[in-house]
Residue, then its C-alpha position, 0 to 999 in steps of 0.5 A: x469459704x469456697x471461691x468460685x472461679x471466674x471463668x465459671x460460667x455462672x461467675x461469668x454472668x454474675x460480673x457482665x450484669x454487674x458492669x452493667x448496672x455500675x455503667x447505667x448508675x453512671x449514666x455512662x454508654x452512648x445509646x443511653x439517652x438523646x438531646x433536642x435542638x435547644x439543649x434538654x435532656x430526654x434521658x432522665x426525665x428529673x433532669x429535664x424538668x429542672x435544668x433547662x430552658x426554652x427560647x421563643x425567636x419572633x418571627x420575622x417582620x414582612x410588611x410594616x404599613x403606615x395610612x395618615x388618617x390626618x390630614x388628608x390630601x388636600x387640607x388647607x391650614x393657617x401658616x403659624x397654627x399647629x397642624x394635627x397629624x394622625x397615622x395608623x401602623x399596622x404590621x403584617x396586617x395587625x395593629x403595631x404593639x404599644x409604643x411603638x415609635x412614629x416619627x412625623x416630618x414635613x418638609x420644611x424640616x420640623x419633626x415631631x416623635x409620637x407612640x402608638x397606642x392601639x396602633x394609634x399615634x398623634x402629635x402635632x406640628x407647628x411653625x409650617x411655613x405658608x404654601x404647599x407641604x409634604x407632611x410624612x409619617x414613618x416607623x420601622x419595626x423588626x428591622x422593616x419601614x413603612x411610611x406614608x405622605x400627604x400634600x397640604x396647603x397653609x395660607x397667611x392668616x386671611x385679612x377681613x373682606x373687602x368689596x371692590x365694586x366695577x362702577x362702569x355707570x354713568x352718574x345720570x339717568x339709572x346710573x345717578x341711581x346706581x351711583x347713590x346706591x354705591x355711596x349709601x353703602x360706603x356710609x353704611x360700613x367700615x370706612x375704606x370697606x368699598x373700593x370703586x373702579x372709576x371709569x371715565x370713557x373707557x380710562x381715556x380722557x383729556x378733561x374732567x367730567x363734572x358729573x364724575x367728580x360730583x358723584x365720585x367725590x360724594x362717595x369717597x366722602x362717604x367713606x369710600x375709596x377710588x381708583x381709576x380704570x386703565x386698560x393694558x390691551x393685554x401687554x400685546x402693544x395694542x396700547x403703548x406704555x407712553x399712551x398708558x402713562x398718559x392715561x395715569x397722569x390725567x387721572x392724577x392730574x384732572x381728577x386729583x391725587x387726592x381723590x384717586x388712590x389707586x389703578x385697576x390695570x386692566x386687560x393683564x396678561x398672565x404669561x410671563x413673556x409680558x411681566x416686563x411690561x406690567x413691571x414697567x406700568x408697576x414701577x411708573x405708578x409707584x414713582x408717582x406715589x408709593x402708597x397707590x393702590x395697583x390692582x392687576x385684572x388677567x381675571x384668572x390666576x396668572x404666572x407668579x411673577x404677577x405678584x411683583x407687578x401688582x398689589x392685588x390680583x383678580x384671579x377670578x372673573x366670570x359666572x357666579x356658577x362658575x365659581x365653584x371650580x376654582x381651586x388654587x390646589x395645582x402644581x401651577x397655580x399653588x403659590x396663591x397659598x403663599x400670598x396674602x388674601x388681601x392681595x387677591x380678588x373675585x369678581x363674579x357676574x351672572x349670580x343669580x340671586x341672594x342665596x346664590x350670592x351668599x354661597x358665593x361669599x361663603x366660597x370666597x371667604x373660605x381656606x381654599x378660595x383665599x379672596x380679600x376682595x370680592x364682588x357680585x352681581x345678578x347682572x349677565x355677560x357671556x364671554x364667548x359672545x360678548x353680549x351684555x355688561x355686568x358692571x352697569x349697575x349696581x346688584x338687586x341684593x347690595x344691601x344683602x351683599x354688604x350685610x353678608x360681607x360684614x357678617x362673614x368678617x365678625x364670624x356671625x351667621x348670614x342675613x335671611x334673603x328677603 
């Protein structure tokens, strides 16, 4: 056979197309084919399809959101029950995936973990003690924390109401009136229910009145309990502690122990520059006898320091229309929440009618309002005059008033108001 040179031209062909197809078998030559950022091959389309794999990174968290939907601000609860909480996540402005964790806390230290569903999440917490608390709610997503907190209230768990009643009437005339209208309603209801402030010429007296100690007498024997008026000229010294412990002694002493149960101090200061001087009246009562009552009357909520110098406090005294803006719920005044109904009372005047009376009870009864003790009358005083006096008898509706009082304590609905 005859060999053809290499040098030929036509050999010289025949070998560069050669290389060149034994090179693209190969997959050999730089320009042959190229990569992505994340790995595959685009040179060989079999290749690509079978090796290689795709990684999806999340986009990165702005903004985790947390709204407390319960409670809400303000919500009173009762120390001892267990507080619900609810809260809603959201990330970027979407509902939080499933399962997504939520711690709630308060800041007494008890915490509870919970998981969203529906960007949900619930739980509750117990053992909260009474007062002002900072419940919390918080959860942390992609690395960024939202959270969001409530101020709410507990409050020990209430006692049933009491009625104090300012029986500043003489027994004869009107008052002998008033006088068996109070003793019909002792005997009417659960003995110790009715607290009468008795209150001979003023708190100062050197002698029994005969009158007096018969109608006081028959109305303790109804089941009714009494504790004696002394005034405190507001601690200014207007009236001396000496001339005060006096004034304890002869209720003691003229009316008898076993008829006086207690003192209604009244006039109380309510800063604290004047506790030393209700401790005083305080410690002198209880050396006496322990187990006397002492109600304290600054007729509005006073420094707490008075929780020491008092058994019970009237924190509101003034018009039934009135009433409806009291709240303990600020910064000065919320340590009512962390004292007992049963230590606190309100005596309204200027209530108008029954139905004003009922609303009234219903608003002394509540969660907000916390009285243990309470008191109203249609009877009219203006206190930037002076003019009138509440306390000289006894209310149109006292009958409707006791009735409704019971009711509120056995959780039954009010009596119609004839």
């Amino acid at each position: 056979m005859l060999h053809t040179p290499l040098t030929h031209p036509t050999c010289q062909r025949l070998a560069a197309l050669t290389l060149a197809c034994l090179l693209a078998a190969c997959g050999g030559g730089g320009g042959g084919s190229t990569t992505s950022s994340t790995g595959s091959s685009t040179g060989d389309s079999s290749s690509s399809s079978s090796g290689s794999s795709t990684t999806t990174t999340p986009p990165p968290v702005s903004v985790v959101s947390v709204t407390l939907s319960q409670p809400r601000t303000g919500d009173i609860f009762t120390a001892g029950t267990a507080v619900p909480l609810t809260a809603q996540v959201r990330v970027d402005g979407v509902l939080a995936s499933d399962n997504t964790s939520v711690q709630f806390a308060a800041g007494t230290g008890q915490s509870s973990p919970a998981l969203t569903s529906n960007g949900t999440a619930s739980t509750s917490l117990s053992g909260l003690t009474a007062g002002r608390q900072q419940v919390q709610a918080s959860a942390t997503v992609g690395g960024r924390t939202g959270s969001a907190s409530q101020t709410i209230y507990l409050r020990p768990a209430p006692a049933p109401l009491q009625v104090l009643v300012p029986a500043y009437f003489y027994p004869t005339g009107t008052g002998s009136t008033a006088w068996s209208t109070l003793t019909a309603g002792a005997a009417s209801g659960p003995a110790g229910q009715i607290t009468a402030i008795l209150n001979p010429s003023n708190g100062i007296f050197s002698s029994a009145d005969a009158n007096i100690v018969r109608a006081a007498t028959a109305f303790a024997n109804a089941g009714g309990r009494l504790v004696g008026y002394v005034s405190s000229s507001y601690g200014t010294g207007t009236r001396s502690l000496a001339s005060i412990q006096a004034n304890i002694d002869a209720y003691l002493s003229l009316y008898g122990a076993g008829l006086i149960k207690g003192f209604f101090i009244d006039e109380m200061a309510s800063q604290t520059n004047r506790l030393d001087f209700y401790r005083t009246i305080y410690s002198y009562i209880k050396a006496r006898n322990p187990d006397l009552l002492v109600i304290g009357n600054p007729g509005l909520i006073p420094a707490s320091g008075y929780a020491d110098v008092a058994d019970v406090l009237v924190t509101f005294e003034g018009k039934g229309a009135s009433y409806a803006d009291y709240d303990p719920r600020t910064t000065s005044s919320d340590w009512l929440y962390t004292v007992q109904n049963s230590r606190q009372a309100s005596l309204l005047h200027n209530t108008a009618n029954c139905a004003a009376m009922q609303s009234a009870l219903q608003l002394a009864a509540s969660a907000r309002y916390q009285a243990g003790w309470v008191y109203a009358t249609q009877l009219e005083y203006e206190p930037s005059t002076g003019v009138g006096n509440p306390w000289a008898g006894m209310p149109s509706y006292w009958t409707a008033f006791l009735q409704s009082v019971r009711n509120l304590n056995a959780g039954q609905p009010l009596p119609a108001c004839a």
